[in-house]
C-alpha positions as CSV (number, residue, x, y, z in Angstrom):
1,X,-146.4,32.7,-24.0
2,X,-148.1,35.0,-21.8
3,X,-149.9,33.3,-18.9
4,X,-153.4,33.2,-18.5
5,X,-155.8,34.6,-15.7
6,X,-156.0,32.2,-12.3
7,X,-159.2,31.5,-10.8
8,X,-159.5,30.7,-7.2
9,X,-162.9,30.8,-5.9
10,X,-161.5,31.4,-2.4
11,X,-159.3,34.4,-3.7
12,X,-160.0,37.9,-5.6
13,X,-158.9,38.0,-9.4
14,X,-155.8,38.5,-10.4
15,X,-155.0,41.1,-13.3
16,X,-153.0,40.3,-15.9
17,X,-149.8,41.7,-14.8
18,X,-150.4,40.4,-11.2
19,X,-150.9,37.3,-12.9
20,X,-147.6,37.3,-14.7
21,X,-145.9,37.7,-12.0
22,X,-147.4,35.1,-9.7
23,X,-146.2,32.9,-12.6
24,X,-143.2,34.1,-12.5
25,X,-142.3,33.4,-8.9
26,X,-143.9,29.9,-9.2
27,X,-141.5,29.3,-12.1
28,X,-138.7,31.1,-10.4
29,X,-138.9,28.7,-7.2
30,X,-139.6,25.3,-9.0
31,X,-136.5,26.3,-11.3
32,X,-134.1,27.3,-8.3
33,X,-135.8,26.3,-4.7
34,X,-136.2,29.6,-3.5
35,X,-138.2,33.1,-4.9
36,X,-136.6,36.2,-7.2
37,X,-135.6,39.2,-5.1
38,X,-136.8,42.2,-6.0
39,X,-134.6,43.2,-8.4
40,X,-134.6,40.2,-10.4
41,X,-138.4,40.5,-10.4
42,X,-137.8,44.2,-11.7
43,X,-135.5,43.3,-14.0
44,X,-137.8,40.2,-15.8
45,X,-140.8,42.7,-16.3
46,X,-138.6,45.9,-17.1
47,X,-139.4,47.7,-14.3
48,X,-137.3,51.3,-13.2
49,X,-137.3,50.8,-10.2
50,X,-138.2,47.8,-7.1
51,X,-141.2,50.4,-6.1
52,X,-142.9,49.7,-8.7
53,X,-142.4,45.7,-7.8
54,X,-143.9,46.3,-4.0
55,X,-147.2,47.6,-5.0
56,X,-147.3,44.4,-7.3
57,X,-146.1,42.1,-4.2
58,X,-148.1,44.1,-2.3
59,X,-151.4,43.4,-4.3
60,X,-150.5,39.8,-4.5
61,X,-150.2,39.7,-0.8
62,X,-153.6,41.3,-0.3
63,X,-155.2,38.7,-2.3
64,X,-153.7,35.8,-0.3
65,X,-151.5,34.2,-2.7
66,X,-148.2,35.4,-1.2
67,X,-146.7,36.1,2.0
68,X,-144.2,38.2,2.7
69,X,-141.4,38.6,5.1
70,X,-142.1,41.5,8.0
71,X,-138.3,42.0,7.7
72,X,-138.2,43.0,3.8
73,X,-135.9,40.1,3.5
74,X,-134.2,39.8,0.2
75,X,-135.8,36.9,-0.7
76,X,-138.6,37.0,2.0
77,X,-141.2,35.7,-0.4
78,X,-143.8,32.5,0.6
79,X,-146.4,31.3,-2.4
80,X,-149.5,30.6,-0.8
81,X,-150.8,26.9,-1.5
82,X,-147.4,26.0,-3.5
83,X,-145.5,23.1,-3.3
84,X,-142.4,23.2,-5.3
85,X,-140.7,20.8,-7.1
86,X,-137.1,22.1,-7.9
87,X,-135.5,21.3,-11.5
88,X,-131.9,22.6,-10.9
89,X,-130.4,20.1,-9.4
90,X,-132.2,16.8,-10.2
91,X,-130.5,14.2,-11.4
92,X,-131.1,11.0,-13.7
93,X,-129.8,7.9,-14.2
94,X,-128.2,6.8,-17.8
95,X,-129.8,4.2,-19.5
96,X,-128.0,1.1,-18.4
97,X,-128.1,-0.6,-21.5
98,X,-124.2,-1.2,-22.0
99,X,-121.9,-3.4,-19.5
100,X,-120.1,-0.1,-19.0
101,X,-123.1,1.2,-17.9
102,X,-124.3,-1.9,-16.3
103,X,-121.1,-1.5,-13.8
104,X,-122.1,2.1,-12.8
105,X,-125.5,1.1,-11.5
106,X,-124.9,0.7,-7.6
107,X,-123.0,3.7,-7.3
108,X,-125.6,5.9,-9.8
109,X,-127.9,4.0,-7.6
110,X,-126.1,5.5,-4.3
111,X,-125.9,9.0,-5.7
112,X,-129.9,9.3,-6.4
113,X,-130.6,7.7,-3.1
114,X,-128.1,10.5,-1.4
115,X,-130.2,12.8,-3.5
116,X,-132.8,14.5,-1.4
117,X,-135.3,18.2,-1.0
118,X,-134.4,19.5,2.4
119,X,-137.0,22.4,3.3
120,X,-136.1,26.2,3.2
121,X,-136.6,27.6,6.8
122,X,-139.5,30.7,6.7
123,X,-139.9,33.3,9.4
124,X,-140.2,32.0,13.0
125,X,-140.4,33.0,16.5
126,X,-137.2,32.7,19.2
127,X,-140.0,31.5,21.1
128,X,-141.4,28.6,19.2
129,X,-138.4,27.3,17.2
130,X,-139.8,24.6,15.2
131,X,-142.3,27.4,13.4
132,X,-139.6,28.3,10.9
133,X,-139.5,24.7,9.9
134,X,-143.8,24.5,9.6
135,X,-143.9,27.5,7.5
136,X,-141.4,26.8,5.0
137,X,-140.7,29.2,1.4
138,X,-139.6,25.9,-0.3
139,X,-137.4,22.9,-0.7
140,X,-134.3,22.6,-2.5
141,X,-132.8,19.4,-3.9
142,X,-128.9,18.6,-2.5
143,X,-126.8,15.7,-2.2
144,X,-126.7,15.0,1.0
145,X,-123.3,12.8,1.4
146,X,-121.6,16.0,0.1
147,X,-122.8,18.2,2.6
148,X,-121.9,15.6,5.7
149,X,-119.0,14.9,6.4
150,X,-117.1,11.8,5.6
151,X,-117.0,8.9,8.1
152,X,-120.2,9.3,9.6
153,X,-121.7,6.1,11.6
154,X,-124.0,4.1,9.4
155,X,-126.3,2.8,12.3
156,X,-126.8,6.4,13.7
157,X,-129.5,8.6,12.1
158,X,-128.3,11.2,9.9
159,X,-128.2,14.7,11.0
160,X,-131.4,16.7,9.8
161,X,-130.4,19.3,6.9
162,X,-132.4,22.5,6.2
163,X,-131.9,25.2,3.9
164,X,-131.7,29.0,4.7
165,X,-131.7,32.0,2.8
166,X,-129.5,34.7,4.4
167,X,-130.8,37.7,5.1
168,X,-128.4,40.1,5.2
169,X,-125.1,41.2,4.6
170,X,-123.7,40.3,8.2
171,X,-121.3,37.3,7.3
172,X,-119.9,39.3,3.7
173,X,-116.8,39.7,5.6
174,X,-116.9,35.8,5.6
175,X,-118.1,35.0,1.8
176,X,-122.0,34.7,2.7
177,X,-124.0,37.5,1.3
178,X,-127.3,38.4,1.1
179,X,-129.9,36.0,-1.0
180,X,-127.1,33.0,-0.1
181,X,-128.5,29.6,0.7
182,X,-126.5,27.8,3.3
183,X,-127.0,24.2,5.1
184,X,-127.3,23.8,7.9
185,X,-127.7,20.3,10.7
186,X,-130.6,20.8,12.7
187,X,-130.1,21.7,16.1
188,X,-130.8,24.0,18.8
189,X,-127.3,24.5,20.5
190,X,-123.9,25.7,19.0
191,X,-120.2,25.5,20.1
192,X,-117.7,28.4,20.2
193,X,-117.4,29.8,16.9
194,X,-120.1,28.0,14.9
195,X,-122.1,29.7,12.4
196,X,-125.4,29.2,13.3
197,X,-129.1,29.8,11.9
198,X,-130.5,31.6,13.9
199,X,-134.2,33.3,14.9
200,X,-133.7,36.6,16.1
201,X,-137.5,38.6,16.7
202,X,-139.4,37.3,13.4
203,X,-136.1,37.0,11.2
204,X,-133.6,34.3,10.2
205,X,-130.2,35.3,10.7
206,X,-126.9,33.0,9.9
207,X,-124.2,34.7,12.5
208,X,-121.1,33.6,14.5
209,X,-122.0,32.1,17.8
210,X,-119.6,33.0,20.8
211,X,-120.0,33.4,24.4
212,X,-118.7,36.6,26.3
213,X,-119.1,35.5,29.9
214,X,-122.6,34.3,31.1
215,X,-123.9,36.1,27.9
216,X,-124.1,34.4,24.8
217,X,-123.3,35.9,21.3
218,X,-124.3,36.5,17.7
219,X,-121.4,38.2,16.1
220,X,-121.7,39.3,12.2
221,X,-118.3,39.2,10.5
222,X,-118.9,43.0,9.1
223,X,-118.4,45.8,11.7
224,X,-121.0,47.8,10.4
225,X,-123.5,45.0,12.1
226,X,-124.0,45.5,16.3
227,X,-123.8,41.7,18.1
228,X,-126.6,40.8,19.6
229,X,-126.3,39.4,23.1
230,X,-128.9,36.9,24.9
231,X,-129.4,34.6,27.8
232,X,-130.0,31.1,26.0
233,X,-133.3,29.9,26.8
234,X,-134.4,33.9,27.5
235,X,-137.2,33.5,24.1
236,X,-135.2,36.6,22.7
237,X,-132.7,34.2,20.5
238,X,-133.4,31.0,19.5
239,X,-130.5,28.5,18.2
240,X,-132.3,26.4,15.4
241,X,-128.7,25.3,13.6
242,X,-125.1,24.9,12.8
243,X,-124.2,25.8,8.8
244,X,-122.3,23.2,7.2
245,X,-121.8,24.2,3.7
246,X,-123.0,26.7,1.3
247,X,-124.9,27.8,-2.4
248,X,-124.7,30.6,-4.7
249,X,-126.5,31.2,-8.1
250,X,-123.6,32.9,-10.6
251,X,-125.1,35.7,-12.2
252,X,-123.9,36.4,-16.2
């Protein structure tokens, strides 16, 4: 069913085909938790080629309903005025209407309260951290307990999770390619060889932390990618957290 024409009295009109498309990314990240890159966009309207998908983003953009990344990330698109509400990955109870089912009720119970949207990190500054997390592109539904690891302390506060897209092919070498989500715990330090999430100028990067020296380090795992060196606490790298685990959308 084609989709009809928004209004927004605050916005210019949308045309048709901008209109479709808007849908489509709407769709897109309450399906999955994050937008369509370009090609997929391409692909779902038939278009030759992804220039033919910029003007479209790019008309979109001009309007106000999207943002998009400075970086021409993969996936470096924000909905204006969208709250998601992702479908992948929710899940529901059974009825509990047989003793059988009766007996699985705390733990179903235990697995919906585990159960929870972490936010997708936008684009931020090295020197204001915390803006990657007050500009998100979405939320994503996970089970947390399966992302932390076992044994953690009941009467300690979990570790904060966030979501991030990566942006580049850096860490292929290392089974994380580009339009990956990974986890992540929140925090603004790293150890020796922890792959971090990191802001590097206006873009998200997931890298290898290591120190060389007094000079700290974000190494990709593919040569063709230069490490970047910084001073912590120079504004030119900011740490903002350590990847735990890992998601992938299988493509037919």
């Amino acid at each position: 069913m084609k989709a009809t024409i928004k209004t927004d009295p605050t916005k210019q009109a949308l045309t048709v085909k901008q209109n479709d498309i808007l849908s489509f990314l709407q769709d897109y990240v309450e399906e999955y938790g994050f937008p369509p890159t370009m090609k997929e966009i391409g692909d779902k309207f038939g278009f030759a080629s992804t220039n033919a998908v910029t003007q479209y983003l790019v008309a979109l953009e001009k309007k106000g309903y999207i943002r998009r990344s400075t970086k021409g990330a993969s996936r470096g698109i924000q909905i204006v005025d969208f709250t998601p509400s992702p479908k992948h990955i929710v899940q529901t109870a059974p009825a509990l209407h047989s003793p059988t089912h009766r007996s699985l009720a705390p733990m179903m119970n235990h697995q919906l309260q585990s159960v929870k949207n972490v936010v997708i990190v936008g684009d931020g500054t090295p020197q204001n951290p915390l803006s990657a997390f007050l500009s998100p592109r979405g939320q994503i539904k996970i089970d947390t307990d399966f992302f932390l690891p076992e044994g953690v302390q009941t009467d300690t506060a979990p570790p904060q999770l966030f979501a991030a897209i990566v942006s580049d092919d850096g860490m292929s070498a290392e089974a994380l390619r580009e339009g990956d989500v990974v986890i992540a715990k929140q925090q603004f330090s790293a150890s020796e060889g922890d792959i971090v999430v990191a802001l590097f100028h206006d873009t998200v990067l997931v890298r290898r932390f290591a120190r060389v020296g007094m000079v700290s380090e974000l190494e990709a795992a593919t040569k063709t990618f230069p490490p970047i060196s910084f001073h912590e606490g120079s504004g030119t790298v900011a740490i903002i957290g350590v990847v735990i685990g890992q998601m992938r959308k299988l493509y037919n």
